[in-house]
TORKOL-4160 file (C-alpha; in steps of 0.2 Angstrom, whole numbers, padded with zeros to 4 digits, m for minus):
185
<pt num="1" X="m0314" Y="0197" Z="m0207"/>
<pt num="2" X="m0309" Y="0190" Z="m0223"/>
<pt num="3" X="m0309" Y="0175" Z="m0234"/>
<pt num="4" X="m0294" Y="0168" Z="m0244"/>
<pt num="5" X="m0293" Y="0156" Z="m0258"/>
<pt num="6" X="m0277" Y="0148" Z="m0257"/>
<pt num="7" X="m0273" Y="0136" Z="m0272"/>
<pt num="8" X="m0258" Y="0124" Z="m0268"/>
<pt num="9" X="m0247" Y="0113" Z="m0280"/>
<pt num="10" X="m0253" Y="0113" Z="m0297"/>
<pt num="11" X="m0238" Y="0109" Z="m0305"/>
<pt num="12" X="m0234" Y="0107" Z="m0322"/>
<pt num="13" X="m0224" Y="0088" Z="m0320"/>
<pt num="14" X="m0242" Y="0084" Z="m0312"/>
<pt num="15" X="m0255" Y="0092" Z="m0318"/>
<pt num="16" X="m0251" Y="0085" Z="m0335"/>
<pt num="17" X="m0259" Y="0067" Z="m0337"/>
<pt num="18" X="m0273" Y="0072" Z="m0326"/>
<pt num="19" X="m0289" Y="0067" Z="m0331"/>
<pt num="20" X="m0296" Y="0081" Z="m0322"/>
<pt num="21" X="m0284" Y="0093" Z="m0329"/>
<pt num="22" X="m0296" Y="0105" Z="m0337"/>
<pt num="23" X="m0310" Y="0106" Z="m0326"/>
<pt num="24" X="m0299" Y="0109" Z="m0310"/>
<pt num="25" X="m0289" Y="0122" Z="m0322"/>
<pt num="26" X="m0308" Y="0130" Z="m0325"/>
<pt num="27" X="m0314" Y="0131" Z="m0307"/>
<pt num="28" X="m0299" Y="0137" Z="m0303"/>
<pt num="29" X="m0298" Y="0153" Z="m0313"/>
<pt num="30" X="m0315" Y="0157" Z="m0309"/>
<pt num="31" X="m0312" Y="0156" Z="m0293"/>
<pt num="32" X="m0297" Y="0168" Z="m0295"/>
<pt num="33" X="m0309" Y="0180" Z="m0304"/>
<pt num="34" X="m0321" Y="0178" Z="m0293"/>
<pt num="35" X="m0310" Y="0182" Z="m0275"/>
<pt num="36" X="m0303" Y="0196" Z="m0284"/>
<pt num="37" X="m0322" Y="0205" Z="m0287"/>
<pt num="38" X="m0324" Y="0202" Z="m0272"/>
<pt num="39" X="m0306" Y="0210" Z="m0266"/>
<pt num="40" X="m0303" Y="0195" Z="m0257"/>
<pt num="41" X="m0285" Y="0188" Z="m0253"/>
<pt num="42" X="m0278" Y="0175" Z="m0268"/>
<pt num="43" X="m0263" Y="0164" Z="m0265"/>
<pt num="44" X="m0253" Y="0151" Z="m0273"/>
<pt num="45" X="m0243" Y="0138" Z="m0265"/>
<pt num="46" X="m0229" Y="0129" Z="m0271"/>
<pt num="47" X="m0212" Y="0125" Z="m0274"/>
<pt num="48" X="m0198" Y="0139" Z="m0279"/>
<pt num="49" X="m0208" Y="0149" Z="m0293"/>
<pt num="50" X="m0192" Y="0149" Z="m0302"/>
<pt num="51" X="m0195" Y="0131" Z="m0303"/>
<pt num="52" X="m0177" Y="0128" Z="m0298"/>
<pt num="53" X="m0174" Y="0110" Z="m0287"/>
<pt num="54" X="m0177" Y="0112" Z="m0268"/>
<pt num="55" X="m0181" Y="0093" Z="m0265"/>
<pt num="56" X="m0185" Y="0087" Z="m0247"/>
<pt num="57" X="m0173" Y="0083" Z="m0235"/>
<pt num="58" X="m0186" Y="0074" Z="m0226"/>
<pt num="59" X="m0182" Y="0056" Z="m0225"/>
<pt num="60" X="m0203" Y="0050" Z="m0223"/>
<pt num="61" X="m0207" Y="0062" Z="m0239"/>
<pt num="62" X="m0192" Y="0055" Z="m0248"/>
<pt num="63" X="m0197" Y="0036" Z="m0243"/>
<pt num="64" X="m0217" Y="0040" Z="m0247"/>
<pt num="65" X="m0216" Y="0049" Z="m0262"/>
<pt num="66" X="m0197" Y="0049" Z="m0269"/>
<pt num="67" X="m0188" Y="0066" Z="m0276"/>
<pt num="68" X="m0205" Y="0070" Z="m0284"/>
<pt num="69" X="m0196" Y="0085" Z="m0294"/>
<pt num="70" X="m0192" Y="0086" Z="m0312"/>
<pt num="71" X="m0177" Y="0089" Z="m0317"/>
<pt num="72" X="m0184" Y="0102" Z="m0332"/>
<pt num="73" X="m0187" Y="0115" Z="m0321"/>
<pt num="74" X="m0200" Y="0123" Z="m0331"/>
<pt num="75" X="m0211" Y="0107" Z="m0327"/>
<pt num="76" X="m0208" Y="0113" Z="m0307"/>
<pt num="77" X="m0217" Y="0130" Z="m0310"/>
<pt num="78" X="m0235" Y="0130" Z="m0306"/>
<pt num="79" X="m0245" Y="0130" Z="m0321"/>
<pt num="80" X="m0244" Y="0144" Z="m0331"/>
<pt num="81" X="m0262" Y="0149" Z="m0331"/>
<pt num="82" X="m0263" Y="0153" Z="m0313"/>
<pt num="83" X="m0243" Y="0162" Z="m0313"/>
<pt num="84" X="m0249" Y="0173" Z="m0326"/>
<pt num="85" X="m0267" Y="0175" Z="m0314"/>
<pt num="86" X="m0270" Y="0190" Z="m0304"/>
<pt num="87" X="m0265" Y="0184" Z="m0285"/>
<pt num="88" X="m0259" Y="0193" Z="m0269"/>
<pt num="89" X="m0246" Y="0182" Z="m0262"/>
<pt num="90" X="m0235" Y="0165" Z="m0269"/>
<pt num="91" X="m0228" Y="0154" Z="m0254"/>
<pt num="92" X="m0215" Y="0143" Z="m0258"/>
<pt num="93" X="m0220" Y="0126" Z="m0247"/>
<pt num="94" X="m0205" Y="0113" Z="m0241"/>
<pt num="95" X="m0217" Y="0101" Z="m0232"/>
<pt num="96" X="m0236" Y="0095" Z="m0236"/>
<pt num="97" X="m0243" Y="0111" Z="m0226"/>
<pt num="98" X="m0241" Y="0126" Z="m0233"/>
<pt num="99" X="m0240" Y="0132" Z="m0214"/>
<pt num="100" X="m0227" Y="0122" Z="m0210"/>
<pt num="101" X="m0209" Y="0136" Z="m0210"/>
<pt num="102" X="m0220" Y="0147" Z="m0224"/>
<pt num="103" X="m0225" Y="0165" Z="m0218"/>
<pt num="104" X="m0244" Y="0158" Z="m0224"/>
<pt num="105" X="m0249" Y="0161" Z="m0205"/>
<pt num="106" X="m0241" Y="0181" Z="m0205"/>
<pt num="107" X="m0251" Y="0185" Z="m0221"/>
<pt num="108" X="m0268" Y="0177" Z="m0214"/>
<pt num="109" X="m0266" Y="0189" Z="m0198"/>
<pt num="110" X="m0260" Y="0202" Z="m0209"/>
<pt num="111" X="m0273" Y="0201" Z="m0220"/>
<pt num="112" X="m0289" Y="0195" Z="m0206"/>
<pt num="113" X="m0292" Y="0179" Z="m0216"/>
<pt num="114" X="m0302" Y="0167" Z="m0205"/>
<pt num="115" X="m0308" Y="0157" Z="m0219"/>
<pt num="116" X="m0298" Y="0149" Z="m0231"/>
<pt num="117" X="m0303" Y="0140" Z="m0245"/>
<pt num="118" X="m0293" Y="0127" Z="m0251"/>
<pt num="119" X="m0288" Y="0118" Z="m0270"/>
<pt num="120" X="m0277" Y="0112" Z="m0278"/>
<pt num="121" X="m0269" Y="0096" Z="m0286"/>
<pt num="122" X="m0270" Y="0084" Z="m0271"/>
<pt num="123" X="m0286" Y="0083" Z="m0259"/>
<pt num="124" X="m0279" Y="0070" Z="m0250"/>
<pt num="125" X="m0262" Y="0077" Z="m0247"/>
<pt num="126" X="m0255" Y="0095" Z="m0245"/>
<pt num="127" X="m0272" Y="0102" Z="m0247"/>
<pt num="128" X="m0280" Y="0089" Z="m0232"/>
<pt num="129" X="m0264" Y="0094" Z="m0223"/>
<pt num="130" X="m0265" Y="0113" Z="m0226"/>
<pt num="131" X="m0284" Y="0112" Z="m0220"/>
<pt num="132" X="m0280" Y="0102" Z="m0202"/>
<pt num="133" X="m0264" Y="0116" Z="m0200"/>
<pt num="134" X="m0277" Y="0133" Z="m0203"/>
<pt num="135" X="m0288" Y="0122" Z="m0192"/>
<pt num="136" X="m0276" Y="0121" Z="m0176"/>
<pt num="137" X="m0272" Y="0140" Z="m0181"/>
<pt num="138" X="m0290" Y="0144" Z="m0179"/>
<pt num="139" X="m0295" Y="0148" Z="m0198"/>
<pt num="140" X="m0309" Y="0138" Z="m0205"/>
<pt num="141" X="m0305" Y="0128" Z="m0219"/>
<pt num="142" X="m0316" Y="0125" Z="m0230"/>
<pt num="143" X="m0312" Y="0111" Z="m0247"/>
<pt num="144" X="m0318" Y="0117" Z="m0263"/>
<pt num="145" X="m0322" Y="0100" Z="m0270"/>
<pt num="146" X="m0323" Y="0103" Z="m0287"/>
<pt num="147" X="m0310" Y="0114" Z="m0289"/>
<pt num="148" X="m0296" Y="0102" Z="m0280"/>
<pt num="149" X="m0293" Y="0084" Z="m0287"/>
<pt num="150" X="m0286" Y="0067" Z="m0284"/>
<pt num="151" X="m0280" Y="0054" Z="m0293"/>
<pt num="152" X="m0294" Y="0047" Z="m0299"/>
<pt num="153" X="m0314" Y="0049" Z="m0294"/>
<pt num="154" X="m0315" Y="0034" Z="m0280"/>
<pt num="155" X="m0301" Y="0041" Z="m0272"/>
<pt num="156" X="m0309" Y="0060" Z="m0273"/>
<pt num="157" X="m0325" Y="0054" Z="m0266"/>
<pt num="158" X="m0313" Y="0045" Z="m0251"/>
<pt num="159" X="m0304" Y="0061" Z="m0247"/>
<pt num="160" X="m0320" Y="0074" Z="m0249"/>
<pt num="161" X="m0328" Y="0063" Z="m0237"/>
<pt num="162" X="m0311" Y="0064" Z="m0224"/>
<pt num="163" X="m0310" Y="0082" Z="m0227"/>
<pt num="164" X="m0328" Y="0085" Z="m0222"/>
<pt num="165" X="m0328" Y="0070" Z="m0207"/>
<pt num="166" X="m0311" Y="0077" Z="m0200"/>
<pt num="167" X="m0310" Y="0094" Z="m0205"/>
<pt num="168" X="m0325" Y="0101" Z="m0209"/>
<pt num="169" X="m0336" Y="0110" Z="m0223"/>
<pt num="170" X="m0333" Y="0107" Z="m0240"/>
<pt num="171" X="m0342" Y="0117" Z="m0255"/>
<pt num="172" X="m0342" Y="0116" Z="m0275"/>
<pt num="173" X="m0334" Y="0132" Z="m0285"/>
<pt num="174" X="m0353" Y="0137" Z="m0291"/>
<pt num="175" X="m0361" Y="0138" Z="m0272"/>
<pt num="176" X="m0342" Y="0146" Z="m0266"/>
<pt num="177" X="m0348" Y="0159" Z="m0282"/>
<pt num="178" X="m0366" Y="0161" Z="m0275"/>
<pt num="179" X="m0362" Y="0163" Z="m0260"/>
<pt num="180" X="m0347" Y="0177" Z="m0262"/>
<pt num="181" X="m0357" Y="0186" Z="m0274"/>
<pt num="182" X="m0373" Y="0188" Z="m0260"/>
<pt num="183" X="m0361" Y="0193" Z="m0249"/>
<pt num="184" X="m0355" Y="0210" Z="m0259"/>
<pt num="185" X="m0371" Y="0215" Z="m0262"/>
């Protein structure tokens, strides 16, 4: 059985006033370098990768959150540090779970993953919502703490703690290191 790292929604329109831009962009990468020693699975969640509009039709996203898409469509595209990154598999998403109508489930049983490790922009969110979905598929999921954000640090604390109460294990990007790296050996 394997482990992936699956990174969702680090978008350019939103990643760009974060004040934990740099150090989520960081522990991302590493991580990516790290799963890939490791010749574990990498994938990376978000919308069209061409960055072209595919807006919800979902009338609670659209009264939550609004049409949350730019209309420059490079500012759609992940962030070009991980698109230019050496990763297995891109899943465009339509709904917070990158389960939900994605073939994200096909390429865990493809690939034996039963542990996922999860970051990305939005702790609280599509990540929170990506964990509970690998959770009723029967793949751990396990929060990267450090490596996925929120919108400011009293709300990251909130959502580590609902991840970890709810979902499960959580774990920073140096013991996720440690730990893969004792693993290969």
């Amino acid at each position: 059985m394997k482990k992936g790292l699956i990174i969702i929604d680090m978008f350019v329109r939103d990643i760009k006033n974060r004040k934990d831009r740099n150090n989520l962009i960081k522990n991302q990468l590493t991580l990516i370098a790290t799963f890939n020693k490791s010749k574990q699975p990498i994938i990376l969640v978000g919308g069209r990768k061409d960055g072209k509009l595919c807006a919800s039709s979902n009338p609670v996203m659209l009264r939550l959150w609004g049409n949350e898409e730019s209309k420059n469509i490079e500012e759609n595209k992940l962030i070009p540090e991980l698109l230019n990154s050496d990763y297995d598999y891109y899943i465009s998403k339509p709904e917070y779970s990158a389960f939900f109508r994605t073939k994200l489930e096909k390429i865990c049983k493809k690939e034996h993953i039963n542990e996922i490790y999860l970051c990305g922009i939005s702790a609280g969110v599509c990540v929170y919502f990506t964990g509970a979905d690998a959770a009723m598929r029967r793949i751990l999921p396990i929060l990267v703490t450090d490596a996925s954000g929120s919108p400011n640090k009293e709300c990251h604390k909130k959502n580590i703690i609902n991840f970890r109460e709810i979902l499960g294990l959580t774990i920073s990007t140096r013991d996720l290191i440690q730990n893969l790296k004792k693993k290969s050996r």
